[in-house]
N, C-alpha and C positions, 0 to 999 in steps of 0.2 A: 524572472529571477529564480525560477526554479520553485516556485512556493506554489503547493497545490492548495490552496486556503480553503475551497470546500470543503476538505473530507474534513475541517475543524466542527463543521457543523452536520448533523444529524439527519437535518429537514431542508426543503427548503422554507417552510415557515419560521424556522429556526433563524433562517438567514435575514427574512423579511422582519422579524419581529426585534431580534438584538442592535440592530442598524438606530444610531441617536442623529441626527438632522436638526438644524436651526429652522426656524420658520420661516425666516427668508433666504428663498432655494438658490439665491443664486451669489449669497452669502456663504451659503451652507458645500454649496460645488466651489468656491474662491479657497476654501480652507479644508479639502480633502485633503490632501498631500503637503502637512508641512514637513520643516524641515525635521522633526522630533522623531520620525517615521523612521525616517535613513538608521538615524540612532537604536532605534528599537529595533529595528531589520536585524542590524550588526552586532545587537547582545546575541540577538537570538541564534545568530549563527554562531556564533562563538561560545555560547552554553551548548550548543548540538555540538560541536566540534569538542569541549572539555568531557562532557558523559561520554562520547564516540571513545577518545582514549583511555578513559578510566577503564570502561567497559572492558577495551582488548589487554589491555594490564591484567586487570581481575582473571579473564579469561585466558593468559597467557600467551595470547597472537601477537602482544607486542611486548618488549623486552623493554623495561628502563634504563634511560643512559646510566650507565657507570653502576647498573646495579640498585638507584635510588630511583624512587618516585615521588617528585615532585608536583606539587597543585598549591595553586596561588602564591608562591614563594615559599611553602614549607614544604618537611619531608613529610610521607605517608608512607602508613606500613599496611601491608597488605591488607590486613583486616579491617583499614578503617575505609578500606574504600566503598563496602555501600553505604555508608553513610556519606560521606563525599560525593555518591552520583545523588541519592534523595534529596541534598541539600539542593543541586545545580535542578534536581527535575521538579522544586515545589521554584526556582526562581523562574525557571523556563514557563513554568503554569502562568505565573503573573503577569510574564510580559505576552505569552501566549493570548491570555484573556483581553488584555489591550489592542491586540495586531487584530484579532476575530471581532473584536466589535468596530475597529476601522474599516473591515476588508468588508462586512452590512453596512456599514455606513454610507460605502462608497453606492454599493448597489442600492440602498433605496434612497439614497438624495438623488439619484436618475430617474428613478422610476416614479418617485413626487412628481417629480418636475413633468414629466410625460401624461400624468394625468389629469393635469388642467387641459389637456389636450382634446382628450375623449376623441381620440381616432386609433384607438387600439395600438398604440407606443408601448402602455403601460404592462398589457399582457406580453406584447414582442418580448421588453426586455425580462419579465420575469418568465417568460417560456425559456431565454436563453441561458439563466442565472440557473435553472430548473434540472436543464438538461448538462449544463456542465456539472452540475451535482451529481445528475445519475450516473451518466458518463463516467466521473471521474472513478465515484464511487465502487461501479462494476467493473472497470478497468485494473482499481486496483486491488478488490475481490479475485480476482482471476489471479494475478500476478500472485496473490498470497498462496492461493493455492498452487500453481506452479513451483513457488518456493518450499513449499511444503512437498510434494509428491517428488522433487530431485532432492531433497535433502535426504527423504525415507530411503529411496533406491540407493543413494551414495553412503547411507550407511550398512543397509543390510547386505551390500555385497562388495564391502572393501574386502573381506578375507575369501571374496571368488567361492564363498559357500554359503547356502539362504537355507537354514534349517526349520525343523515346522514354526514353532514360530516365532521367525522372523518372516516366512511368510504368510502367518497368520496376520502377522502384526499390517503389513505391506496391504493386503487384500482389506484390510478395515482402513486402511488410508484411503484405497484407490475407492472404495463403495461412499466414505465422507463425501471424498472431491467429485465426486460423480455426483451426488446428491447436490452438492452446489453448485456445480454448472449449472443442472437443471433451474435452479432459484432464477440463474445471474441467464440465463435463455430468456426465461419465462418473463424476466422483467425488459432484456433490453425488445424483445418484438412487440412488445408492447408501444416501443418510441417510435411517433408519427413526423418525420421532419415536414418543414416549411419549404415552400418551393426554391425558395430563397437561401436554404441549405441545401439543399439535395442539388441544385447547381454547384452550391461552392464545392461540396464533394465529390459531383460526378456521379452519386449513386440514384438509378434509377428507381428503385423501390427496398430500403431500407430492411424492409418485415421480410423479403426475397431473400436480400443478398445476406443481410447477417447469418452469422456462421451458427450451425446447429447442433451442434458436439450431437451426434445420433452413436451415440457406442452402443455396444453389446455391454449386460450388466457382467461386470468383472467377477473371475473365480481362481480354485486356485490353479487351475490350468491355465488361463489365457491373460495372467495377468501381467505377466512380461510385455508381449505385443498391445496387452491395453494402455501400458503405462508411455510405452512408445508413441501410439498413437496418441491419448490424451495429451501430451503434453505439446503436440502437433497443433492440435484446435483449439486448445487454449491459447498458443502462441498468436493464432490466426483471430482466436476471439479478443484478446489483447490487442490486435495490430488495428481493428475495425473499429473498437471503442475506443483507439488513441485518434481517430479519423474525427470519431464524431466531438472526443473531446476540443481538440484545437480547432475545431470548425465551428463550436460553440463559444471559445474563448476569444477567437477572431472577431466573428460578428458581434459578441459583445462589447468588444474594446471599439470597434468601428460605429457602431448604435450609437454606444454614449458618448460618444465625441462628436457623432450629428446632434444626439440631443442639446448637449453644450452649446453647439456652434447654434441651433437655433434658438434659444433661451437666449443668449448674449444680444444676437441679432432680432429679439422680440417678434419671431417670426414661426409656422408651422410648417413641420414636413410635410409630407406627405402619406396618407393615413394608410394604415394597413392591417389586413384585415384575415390574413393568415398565417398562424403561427406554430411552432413546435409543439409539439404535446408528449409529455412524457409521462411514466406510471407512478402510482400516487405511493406504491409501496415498491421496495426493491434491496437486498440487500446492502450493507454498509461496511465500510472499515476504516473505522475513524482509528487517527496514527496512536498505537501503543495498543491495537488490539490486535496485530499480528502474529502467525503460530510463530510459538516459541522455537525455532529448531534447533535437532540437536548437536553440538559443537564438537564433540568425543566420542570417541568410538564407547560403546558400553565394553562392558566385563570380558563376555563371551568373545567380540570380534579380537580386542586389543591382547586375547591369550590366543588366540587364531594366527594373531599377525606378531604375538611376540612384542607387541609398542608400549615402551615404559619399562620400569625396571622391573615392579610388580608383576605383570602377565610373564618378564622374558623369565624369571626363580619360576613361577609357576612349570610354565612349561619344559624347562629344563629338571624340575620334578616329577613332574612324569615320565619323561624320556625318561628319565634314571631307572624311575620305578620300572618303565619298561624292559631296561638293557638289566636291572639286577635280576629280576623275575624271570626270564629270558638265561642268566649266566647261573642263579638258584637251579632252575628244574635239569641244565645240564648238568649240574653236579647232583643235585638227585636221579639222573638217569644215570648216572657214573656208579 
């Protein structure tokens, strides 16, 4: 359903500790998924969908019909719209906090269940709950940064000119995001798949194949071709932790519905004794902590390119100032 519900949570102890379960587990697995669920799914999307268009109003990427803006059957005037998204993002919290303690719930009524077992169930499913967290986690670490280092480039060179600085500015992006790869490196080689992944993936040695962003440290000479290339291996470090992600969400959703199918049928899998390991620390970006980026050209570019009515008086003031000063000193050479 498009819901990455990890990155709601922090840890994965976080995941294992928030999770409420009935003491009888197979009570407790009868009554995951009511129908109440559906309903909360569908506010929530429809509060993300209301902020989404406040947002582009406010920001002016979208036009209101006929001139008004309308929310919940009244009109709104411009001014009052951040108050209108704070309202929708403290009801978004509330139903937010209910969805994240269903979406633990789900995962440790599973992993109860698996440890009356004591055949190592119990570590499978939390090595996999574990790694969809990293996973998901560094997956969209990267993506941020990516979002961040094309925003930078797309602004500092709409007027086809990059002066000191703006490329002062560009070379403390690119040295940030380099510093963060290294974090989001250093934690996924860390992650040891199970054999039992590393078939489903295809990949032969994990710590091998994953991608190593090795650049040269950016300056301000080579920061063009760094920004080129980085945004290359990040693409490719992205593409490998979207690998491990669904490969971890897979096997989860298949795990726990053996674990179900054998709880119903009062019966044991079969035990297993090798599992995923992932790192105990590793960067994070839980949703609303992404860079801000920036939506407008600033001051400088938007009298470069003349956009607005502001920058276009400007520049037409100097041209003046040039053509009088220019038509002045011929009549003082006259």
């Amino acid at each position: 359903m498009n819901r990455n519900w990890v990155r709601n949570f922090e840890s994965i102890d976080e995941i294992l500790s928030t999770g409420k379960t009935s003491a009888d587990l197979k009570e407790a697995v009868a009554n995951l998924y009511p129908e109440s669920i559906s309903t909360q799914l569908e506010v929530a999307r429809n509060l993300d969908m209301e902020r989404n268009s406040l947002e582009a109003l406010a920001s002016g990427d979208l036009k209101p019909s006929g001139g008004v803006i309308r929310h919940r059957g009244n009109e709104l005037k411009k001014a009052d719209i951040p108050g209108a998204i704070e309202e929708i993002a403290q009801e978004r919290k509330e139903i937010g906090q209910q969805l994240k303690e269903h979406d633990a719930s789900c995962r440790t009524a599973y992993i109860n269940i698996s440890k009356s077992w004591t055949n190592g169930w119990d570590q499978h499913l939390t090595s996999l709950t574990h790694l969809l967290h990293c996973s998901s986690h560094l997956k969209a670490v990267v993506e941020n940064e990516m979002s961040f280092l094309s925003n930078t480039w797309q602004v500092i060179t709409a007027d086809g000119q990059v002066g000191y600085f703006e490329k002062r500015r560009v070379v403390n992006v690119c040295k940030n995001v380099h510093g963060k790869m290294k974090t989001v490196i250093e934690a996924a080689q860390q992650i040891v798949l199970s054999e039992g992944l590393l078939e489903r993936t295809g990949i032969d040695s994990w710590s091998d194949q994953c991608p190593k962003f090795e650049l040269l440290e950016v300056t301000k000479g080579n920061w063009q071709n760094w920004c080129n290339v980085a945004f290359e291996e990040m693409g490719n470090l992205s593409y490998a932790l979207g690998i491990l992600q669904n490969a971890a969400l897979n096997e989860l959703i298949k795990s726990e519905k053996t674990v179900e199918e054998n709880m119903m049928a009062n019966s044991t899998p079969e035990a297993i004794t090798n599992w995923t390991q992932s790192p105990t620390s590793y960067p994070l970006l839980v949703p609303g902590n992404e860079h801000v980026l920036q939506r407008k050209l600033d001051l400088w570019n938007r009298f470069q390119l003349a956009h607005g009515f502001g920058p276009t008086v400007m520049r037409l003031l100097v041209a003046s100032g040039i053509v009088g000063g220019t038509i002045a000193a011929g009549f003082i050479g006259v």
